[in-house]
VEXVO-749229 format. One record per residue (C-alpha): x, y, z. Coordinates in steps of 0.25 Angstrom, whole numbers, plus 5000, padded with zeros to 4 digits. Each point is the difference from the previous one (the first is absolute). Layout:
# VEXVO-749229
[zator [X, Y, Z]]
...
# end
This chain:
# VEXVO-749229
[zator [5107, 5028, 5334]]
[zator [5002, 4987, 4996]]
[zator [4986, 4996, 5002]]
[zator [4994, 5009, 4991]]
[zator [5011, 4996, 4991]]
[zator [4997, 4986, 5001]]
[zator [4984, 5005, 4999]]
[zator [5004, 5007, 4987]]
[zator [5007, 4988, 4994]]
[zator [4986, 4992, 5003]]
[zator [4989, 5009, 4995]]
[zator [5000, 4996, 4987]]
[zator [4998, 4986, 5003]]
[zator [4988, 5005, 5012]]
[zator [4991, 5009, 4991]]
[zator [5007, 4992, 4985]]
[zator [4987, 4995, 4990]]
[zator [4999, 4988, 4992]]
[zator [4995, 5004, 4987]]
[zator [4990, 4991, 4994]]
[zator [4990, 5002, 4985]]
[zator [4987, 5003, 5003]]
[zator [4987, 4997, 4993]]
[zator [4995, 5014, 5001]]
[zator [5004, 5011, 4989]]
[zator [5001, 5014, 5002]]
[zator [4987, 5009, 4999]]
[zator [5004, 5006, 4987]]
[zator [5007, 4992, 4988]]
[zator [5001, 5004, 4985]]
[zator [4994, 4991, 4990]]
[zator [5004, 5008, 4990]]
[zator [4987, 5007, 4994]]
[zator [4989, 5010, 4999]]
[zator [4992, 5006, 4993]]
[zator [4990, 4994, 4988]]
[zator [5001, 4985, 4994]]
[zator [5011, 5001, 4991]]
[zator [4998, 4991, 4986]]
[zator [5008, 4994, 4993]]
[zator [4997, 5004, 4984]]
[zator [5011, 4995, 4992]]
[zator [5013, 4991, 5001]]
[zator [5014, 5003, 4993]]
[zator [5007, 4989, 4999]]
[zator [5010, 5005, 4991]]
[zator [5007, 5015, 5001]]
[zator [4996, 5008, 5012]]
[zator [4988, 5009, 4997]]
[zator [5004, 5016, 5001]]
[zator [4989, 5009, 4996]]
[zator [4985, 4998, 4999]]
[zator [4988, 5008, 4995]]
[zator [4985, 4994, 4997]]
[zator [4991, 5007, 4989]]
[zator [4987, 5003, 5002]]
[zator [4995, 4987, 4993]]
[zator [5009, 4991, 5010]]
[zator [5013, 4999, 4990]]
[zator [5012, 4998, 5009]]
[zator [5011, 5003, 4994]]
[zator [5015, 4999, 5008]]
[zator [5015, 5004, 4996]]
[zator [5013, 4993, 5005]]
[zator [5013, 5002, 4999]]
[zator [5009, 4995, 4989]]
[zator [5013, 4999, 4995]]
[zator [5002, 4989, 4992]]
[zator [4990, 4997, 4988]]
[zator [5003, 4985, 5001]]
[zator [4995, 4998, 5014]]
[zator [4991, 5010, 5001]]
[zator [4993, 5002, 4986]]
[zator [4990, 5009, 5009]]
[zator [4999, 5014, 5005]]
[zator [4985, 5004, 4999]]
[zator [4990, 4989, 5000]]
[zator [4984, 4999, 5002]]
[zator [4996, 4989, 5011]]
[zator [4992, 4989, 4993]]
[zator [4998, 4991, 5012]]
[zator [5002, 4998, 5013]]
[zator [5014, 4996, 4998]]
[zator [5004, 5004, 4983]]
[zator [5003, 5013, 4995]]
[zator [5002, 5003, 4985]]
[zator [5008, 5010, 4993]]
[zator [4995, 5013, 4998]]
[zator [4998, 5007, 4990]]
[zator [5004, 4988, 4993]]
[zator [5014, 4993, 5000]]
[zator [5008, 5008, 4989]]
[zator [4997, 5013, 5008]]
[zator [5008, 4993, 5013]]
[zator [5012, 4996, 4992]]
[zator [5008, 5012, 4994]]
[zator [5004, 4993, 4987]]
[zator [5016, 5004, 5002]]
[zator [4999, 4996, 5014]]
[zator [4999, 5008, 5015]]
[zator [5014, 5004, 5000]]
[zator [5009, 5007, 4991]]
[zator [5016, 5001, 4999]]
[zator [5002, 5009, 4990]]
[zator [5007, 5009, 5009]]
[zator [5009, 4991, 5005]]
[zator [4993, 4998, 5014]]
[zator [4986, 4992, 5001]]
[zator [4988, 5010, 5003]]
[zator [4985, 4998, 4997]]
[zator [4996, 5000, 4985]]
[zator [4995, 5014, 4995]]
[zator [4987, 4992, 4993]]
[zator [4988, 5010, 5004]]
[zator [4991, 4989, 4990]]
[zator [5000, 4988, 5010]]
[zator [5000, 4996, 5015]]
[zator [5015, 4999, 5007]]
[zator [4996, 5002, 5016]]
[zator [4987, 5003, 5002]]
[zator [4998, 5007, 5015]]
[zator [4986, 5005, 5000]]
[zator [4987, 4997, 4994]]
[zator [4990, 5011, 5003]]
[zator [4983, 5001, 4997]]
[zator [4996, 5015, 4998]]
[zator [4985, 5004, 5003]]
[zator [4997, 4999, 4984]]
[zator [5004, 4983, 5004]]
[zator [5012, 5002, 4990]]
[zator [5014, 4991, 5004]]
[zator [5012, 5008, 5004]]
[zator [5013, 4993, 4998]]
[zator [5013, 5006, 5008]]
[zator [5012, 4994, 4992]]
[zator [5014, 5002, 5009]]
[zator [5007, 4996, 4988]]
[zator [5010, 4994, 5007]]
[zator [5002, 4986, 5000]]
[zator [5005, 4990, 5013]]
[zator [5014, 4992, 4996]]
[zator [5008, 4993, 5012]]
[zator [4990, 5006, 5011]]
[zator [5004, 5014, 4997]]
[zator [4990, 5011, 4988]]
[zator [5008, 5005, 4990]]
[zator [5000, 5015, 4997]]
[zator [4990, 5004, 4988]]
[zator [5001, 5006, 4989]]
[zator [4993, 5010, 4993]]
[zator [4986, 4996, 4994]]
[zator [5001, 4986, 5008]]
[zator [4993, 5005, 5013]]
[zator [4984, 5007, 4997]]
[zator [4986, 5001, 5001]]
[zator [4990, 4992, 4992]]
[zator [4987, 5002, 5000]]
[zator [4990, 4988, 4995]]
[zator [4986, 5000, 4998]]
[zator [4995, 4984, 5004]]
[zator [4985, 5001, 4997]]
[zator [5003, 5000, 4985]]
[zator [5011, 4990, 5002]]
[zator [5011, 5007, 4991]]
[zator [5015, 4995, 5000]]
[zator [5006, 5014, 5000]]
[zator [4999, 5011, 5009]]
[zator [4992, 5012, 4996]]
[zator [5013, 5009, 5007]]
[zator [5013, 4998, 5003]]
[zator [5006, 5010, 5008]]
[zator [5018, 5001, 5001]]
[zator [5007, 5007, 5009]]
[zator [5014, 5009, 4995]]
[zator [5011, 4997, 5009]]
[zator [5000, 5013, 5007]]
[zator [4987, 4997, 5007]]
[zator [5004, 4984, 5001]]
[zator [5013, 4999, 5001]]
[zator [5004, 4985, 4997]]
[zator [5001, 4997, 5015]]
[zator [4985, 5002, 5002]]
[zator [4990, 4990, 5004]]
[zator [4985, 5003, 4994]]
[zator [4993, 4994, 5015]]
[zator [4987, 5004, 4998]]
[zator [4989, 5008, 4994]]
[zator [4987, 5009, 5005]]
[zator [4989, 5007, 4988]]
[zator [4992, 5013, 5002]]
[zator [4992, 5000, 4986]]
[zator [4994, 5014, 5006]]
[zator [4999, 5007, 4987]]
[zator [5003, 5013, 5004]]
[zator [5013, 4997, 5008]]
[zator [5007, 5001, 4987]]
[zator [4998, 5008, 4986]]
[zator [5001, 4986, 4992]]
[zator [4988, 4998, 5009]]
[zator [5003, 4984, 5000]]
[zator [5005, 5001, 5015]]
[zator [5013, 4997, 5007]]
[zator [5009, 4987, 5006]]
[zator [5008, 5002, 5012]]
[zator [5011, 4989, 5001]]
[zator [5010, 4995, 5010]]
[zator [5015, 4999, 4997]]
[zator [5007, 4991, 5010]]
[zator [5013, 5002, 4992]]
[zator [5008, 4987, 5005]]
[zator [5012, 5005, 5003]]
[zator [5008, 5007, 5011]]
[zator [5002, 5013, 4996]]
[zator [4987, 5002, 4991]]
[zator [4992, 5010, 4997]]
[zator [4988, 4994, 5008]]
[zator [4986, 5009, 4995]]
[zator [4988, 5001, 4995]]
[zator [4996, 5000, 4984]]
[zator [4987, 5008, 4996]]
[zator [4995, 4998, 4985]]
[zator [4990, 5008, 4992]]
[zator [4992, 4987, 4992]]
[zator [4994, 5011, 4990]]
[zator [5016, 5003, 4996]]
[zator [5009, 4991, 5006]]
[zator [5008, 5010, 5004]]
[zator [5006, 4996, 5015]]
[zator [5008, 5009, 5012]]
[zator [5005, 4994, 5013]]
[zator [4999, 5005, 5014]]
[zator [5007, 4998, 5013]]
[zator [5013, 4995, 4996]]
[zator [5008, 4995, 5008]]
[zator [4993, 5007, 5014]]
[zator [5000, 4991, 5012]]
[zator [4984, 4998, 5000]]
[zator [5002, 4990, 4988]]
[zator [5014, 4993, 5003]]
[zator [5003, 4988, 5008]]
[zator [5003, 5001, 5015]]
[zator [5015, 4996, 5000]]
[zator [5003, 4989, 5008]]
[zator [4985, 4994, 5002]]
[zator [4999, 4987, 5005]]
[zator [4987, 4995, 4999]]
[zator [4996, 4986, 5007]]
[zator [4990, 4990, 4992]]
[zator [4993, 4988, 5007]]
[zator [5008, 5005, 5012]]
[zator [5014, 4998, 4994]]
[zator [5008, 5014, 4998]]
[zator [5003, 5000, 4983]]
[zator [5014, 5004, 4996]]
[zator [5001, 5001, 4986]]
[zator [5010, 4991, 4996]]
[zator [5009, 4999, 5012]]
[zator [5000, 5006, 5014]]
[zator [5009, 5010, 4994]]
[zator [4991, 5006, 4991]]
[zator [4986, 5004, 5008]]
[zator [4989, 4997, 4992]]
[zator [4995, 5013, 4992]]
[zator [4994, 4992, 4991]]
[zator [5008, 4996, 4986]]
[zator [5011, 5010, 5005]]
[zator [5012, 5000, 5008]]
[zator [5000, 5008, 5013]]
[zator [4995, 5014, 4998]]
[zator [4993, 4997, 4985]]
[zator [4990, 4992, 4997]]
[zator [4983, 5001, 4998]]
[zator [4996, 5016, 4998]]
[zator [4986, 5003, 4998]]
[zator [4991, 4989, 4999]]
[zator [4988, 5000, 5006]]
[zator [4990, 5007, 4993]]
[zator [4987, 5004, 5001]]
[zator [4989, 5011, 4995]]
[zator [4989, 5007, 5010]]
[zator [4988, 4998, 4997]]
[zator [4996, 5013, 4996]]
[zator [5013, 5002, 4994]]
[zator [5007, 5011, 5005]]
[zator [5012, 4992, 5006]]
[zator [5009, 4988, 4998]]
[zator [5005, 4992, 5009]]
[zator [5012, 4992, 5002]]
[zator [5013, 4995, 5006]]
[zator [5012, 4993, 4998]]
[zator [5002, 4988, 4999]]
[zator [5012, 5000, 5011]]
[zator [4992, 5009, 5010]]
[zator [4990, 4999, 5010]]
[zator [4994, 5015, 4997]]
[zator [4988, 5004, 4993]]
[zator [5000, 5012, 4992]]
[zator [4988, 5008, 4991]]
[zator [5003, 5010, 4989]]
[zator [4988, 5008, 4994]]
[zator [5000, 4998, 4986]]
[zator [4996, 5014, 4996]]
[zator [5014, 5002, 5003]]
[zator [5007, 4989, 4993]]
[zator [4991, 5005, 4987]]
[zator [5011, 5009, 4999]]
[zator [5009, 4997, 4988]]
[zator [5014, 5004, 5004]]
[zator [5004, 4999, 4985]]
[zator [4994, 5012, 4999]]
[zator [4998, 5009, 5015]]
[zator [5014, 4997, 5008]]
[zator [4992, 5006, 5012]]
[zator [4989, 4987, 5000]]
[zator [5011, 4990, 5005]]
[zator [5001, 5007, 5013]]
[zator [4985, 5003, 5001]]
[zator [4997, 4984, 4999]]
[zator [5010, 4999, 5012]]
[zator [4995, 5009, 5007]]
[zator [4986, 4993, 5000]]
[zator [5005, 4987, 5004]]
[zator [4994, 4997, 5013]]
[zator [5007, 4990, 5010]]
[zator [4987, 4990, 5007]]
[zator [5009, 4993, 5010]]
[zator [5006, 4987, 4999]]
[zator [4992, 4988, 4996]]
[zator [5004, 4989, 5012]]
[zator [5008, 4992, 4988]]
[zator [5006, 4998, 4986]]
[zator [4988, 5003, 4992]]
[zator [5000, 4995, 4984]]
[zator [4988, 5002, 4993]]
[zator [4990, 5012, 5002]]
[zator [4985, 5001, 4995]]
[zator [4988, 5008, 5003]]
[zator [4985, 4998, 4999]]
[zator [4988, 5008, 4996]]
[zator [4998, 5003, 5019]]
[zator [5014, 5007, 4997]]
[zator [5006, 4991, 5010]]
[zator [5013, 4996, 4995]]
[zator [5006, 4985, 5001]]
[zator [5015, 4998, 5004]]
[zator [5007, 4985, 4998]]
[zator [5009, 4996, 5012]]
[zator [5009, 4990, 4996]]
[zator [5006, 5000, 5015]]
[zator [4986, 4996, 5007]]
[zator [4994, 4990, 4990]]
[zator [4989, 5011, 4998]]
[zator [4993, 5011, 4992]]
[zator [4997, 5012, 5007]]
[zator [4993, 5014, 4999]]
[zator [5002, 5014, 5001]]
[zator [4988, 5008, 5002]]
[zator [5002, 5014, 4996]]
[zator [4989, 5007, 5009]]
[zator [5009, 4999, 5012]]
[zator [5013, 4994, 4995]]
[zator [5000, 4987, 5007]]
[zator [5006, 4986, 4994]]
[zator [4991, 4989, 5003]]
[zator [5002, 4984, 4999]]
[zator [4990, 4996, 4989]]
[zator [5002, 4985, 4998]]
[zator [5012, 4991, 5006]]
[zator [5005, 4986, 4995]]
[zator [5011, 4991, 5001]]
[zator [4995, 4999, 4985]]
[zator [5005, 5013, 4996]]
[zator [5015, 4998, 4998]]
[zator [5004, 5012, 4995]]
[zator [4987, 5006, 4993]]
[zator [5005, 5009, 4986]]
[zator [4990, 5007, 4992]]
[zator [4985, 5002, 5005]]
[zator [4989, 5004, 4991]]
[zator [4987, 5004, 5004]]
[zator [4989, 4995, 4989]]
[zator [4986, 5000, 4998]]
[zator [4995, 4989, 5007]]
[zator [5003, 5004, 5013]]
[zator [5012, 4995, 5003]]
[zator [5015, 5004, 5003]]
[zator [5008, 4991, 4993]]
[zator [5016, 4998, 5003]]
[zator [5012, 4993, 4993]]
[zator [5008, 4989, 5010]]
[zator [5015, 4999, 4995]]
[zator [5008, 4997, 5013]]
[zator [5010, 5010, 4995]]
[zator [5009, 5000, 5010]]
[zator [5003, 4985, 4999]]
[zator [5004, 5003, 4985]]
[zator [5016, 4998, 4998]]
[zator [5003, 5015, 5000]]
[zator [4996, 5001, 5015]]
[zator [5006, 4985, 5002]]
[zator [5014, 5000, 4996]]
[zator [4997, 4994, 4986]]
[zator [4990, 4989, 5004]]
[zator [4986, 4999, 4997]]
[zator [4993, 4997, 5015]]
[zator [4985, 5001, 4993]]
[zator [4992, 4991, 5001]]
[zator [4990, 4999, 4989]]
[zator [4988, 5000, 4995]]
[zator [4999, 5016, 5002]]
[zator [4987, 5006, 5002]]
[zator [4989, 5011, 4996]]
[zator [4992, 5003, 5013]]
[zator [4986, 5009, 5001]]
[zator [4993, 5006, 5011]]
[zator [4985, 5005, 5001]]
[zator [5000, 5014, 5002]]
[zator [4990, 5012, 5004]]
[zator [5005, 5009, 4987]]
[zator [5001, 4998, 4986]]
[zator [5009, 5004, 4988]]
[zator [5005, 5015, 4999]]
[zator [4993, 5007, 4989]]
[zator [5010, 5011, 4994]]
# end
C-alpha cells in the first residue's frame, strides 16, 4: 500500500508537461470577415449617423438624433461630400422657432411644432423617388427622449427633384393611435393604387414606444386621407425580450449597470419594441422585430389594412396573420429588402449584415467586418448597392453608465449587391 501510495504522489511529476508558445496557430482563426469588399462612402465626424436612404439621382440624405438645438443644429441633412453634410430642407426648417421642448405643463416634453424638424428618425425614398421623413417628435435632454406631444411627432412627405423647402404632406398622429410614449422607428410605402379608396397608397410604420410598459405596435396610414389605425398592440411579437443581454465585440452590454440588462434604452423588462422593418418585395408582408429580440417575425399586410377605428374584429385578424420565421442568430437593428425578395438583416452582435431568404427560410451571413460597429439603417438604392449607417450605439452613454466610449468619426458603409431597389 504504501508503494502505490508513494507512486501516486510521484505521477504528476513522471507524466507532468512543460508548456511552451509555439509558432504554429490552430487550423481555423477568425479574421473577422466575409463576404463582399465593404467601402467606405462617407465619414461623420460629428453626431453619429441614424437613418440613410439614396434617391434615385445618388442624393444621400441621413437623420441624427437630437436634443439640443445648440449643439446639434441638425436632424435631416443631405451629404455634400465625402465628410459635410448640410441642412435639409434648409436651416429654419431644423430649428423650431420656440425650441424642441416645451414646459408649459409643468414637466418638459417635446414641442407640439408639426412645421419644423425636432427628432427626425427616419428618412424614406418611395418608388415615385419622393423623400420620407419619420419625425419622433421627441427630443434627447440628459441621455433620456422626452415624451411628445401632440402634432410634435409626424410624417412629412418632400418632393427633392423640384427642390421645395416645405413638404407637399404632413401627416399628425392623435394621441389615441401615438400615445406620447411612442417612438416613430421606421417607415415602409406600397403606392399600389388600388390598396386604398384615396388610391394614393399606404405607409406602414414601426412604433418602438420607448418605454417599459408601452403600447409597442404597428401604425398603418392611408396617404390619400391621412387617416391612421394601429395594430398589435402590445402582443409579444413586437415587445422587447425582457431581460436580453446582448454582447457587442464580444463583451455582454448592460444597459447602464449590471443591474439593469441591456433591453436597449430601458430598464429590465422594457426597452426597444418593434424595430426592424422591412417590406417584401411583392408586398404582401412586413417584416420586423424588436429591437431587444433575437426573433423574426412577418405579418401580411392585407391584414393590417384593416382599420380598427372602424371594424373592432380587424385587430385580431392582423394577429392572427403574424407568422413567427425563427430566431435571427443575433440582435438585429435595421431590416431592408431588394427587388430578388431576399430580405437584409443588421447584426449589431457579429459586425455583420445578413440575409434571410424567404423561398426556404434560412438566415444567411451576407458581408462580415470589424467595420461594422453596430450597423443602424440599410437602404437598398439604385446603384446597386446596400448601403448601411455605423453608429457604434452600444458604446453611446445610455448603454455606458453616462460616458461616451465612441470613437469618432462615424461611418456610412455600402456593399455591392445582386438586387436593386423595391419598386412599390
Amino acid at each position: 500500500m504504501q508503494y502505490v501510495l508513494l507512486l501516486c504522489l510521484l505521477l504528476p511529476h513522471v507524466f507532468g508537461v512543460t508548456f511552451q508558445p509555439l509558432t504554429e496557430k490552430p487550423g481555423l482563426i477568425d479574421n473577422g470577415t466575409s463576404g463582399p469588399e465593404i467601402e467606405v462612402v462617407h465619414l461623420f465626424r460629428g453626431e453619429a449617423p441614424i437613418g440613410i436612404t439614396v434617391s434615385k439621382s445618388g442624393r444621400a440624405f441621413v437623420t441624427f438624433n437630437r436634443g439640443d438645438l445648440d449643439s446639434n443644429p441638425l436632424t435631416l441633412a443631405e451629404i455634400t461630400s465625402d465628410d459635410t453634410e448640410v441642412a435639409f430642407p434648409n436651416a429654419a426648417f431644423n430649428q423650431p422657432p420656440g425650441g424642441l421642448v416645451n414646459t408649459t405643463s409643468g414637466r418638459a416634453v417635446g414641442t407640439s411644432d408639426s412645421m419644423h424638424f425636432i427628432n427626425v428618425q427616419g428618412a424614406v425614398m418611395d418608388s415615385k423617388d419622393r423623400l420620407w421623413v419619420l419625425d419622433t417628435g421627441r427630443p434627447v435632454v440628459n441621455g433620456d427622449n422626452l415624451l411628445a406631444s401632440p402634432g410634435g411627432p409626424k410624417l412629412m412627405g418632400f418632393n427633392i427633384e423640384n427642390n421645395v423647402t416645405t413638404p407637399f404632406m404632413t401627416i399628425t398622429f392623435p394621441e389615441n393611435i401615438l400615445p406620447p410614449t411612442g417612438y416613430l422607428n421606421d417607415v415602409r410605402f406600397d403606392l399600389t393604387p388600388s390598396l386604398t379608396k384615396s388610391g394614393q397608397g399606404v405607409a406602414y410604420i414601426a412604433d418602438t414606444e420607448l418605454c417599459a410598459s408601452g403600447a409597442f405596435g404597428i401604425i398603418v396610414v392611408d396617404l390619400g386621407t391621412g387617416e391612421s389605425w394601429r395594430h398589435l398592440d402590445r402582443l409579444h411579437m413586437v415587445s422587447p425580450t425582457s431581460r436580453l443581454l446582448a454582447t457587442f465585440f464580444g463583451v455582454p452590454t448592460f444597459l447602464q449597470t449590471p443591474m439593469m440588462p441591456a433591453l436597449h434604452y430601458e430598464n429590465a423588462g422594457g426597452g426597444g419594441g418593434c424595430d426592424g422593418f422591412a417590406i417584401s418585395a411583392d408586398g404582401k408582408f412586413i417584416y420586423f422585430t424588436p429591437i431587444a429580440s433575437r426573433d423574426f417575425w412577418r405579418i401580411e399586410t392585407a391584414a393590417l389594412r384593416g382599420n380598427t377605428n372602424n371594424d373592432p374584429l380587424a385587430f385580431i385578424r392582423a394577429a392572427n396573420s403574424v407568422q413567427y420565421l425563427g430566431e435571427m442568430g443575433g440582435q438585429a437593428d435595421g431590416l431592408e429588402t431588394d427587388s430578388t425578395g431576399k430580405i437584409y438583416i443588421s447584426s449589431p452582435e457579429h459586425n455583420s449584415i445578413n440575409t434571410f431568404d424567404p423561398e426556404t427560410g434560412l438566415i444567411s451571413v451576407f458581408v462580415r467586418s470589424p467595420m461594422l460597429a453596430w450597423p443602424d439603417t440599410l437602404n437598398v438604392a439604385d446603384d446597386g448597392f446596400i448601403y448601411a449607417t455605423v453608429n457604434q450605439l452600444w458604446l453611446s452613454p445610455g448603454f455606458q453608465n453616462g460616458v461616451d466610449k465612441r470613437t469618432k468619426p462615424f461611418a456610412l458603409i455600402r456593399a455591392r449587391i445582386d438586387g436593386g431597389r423595391v419598386q412599390l
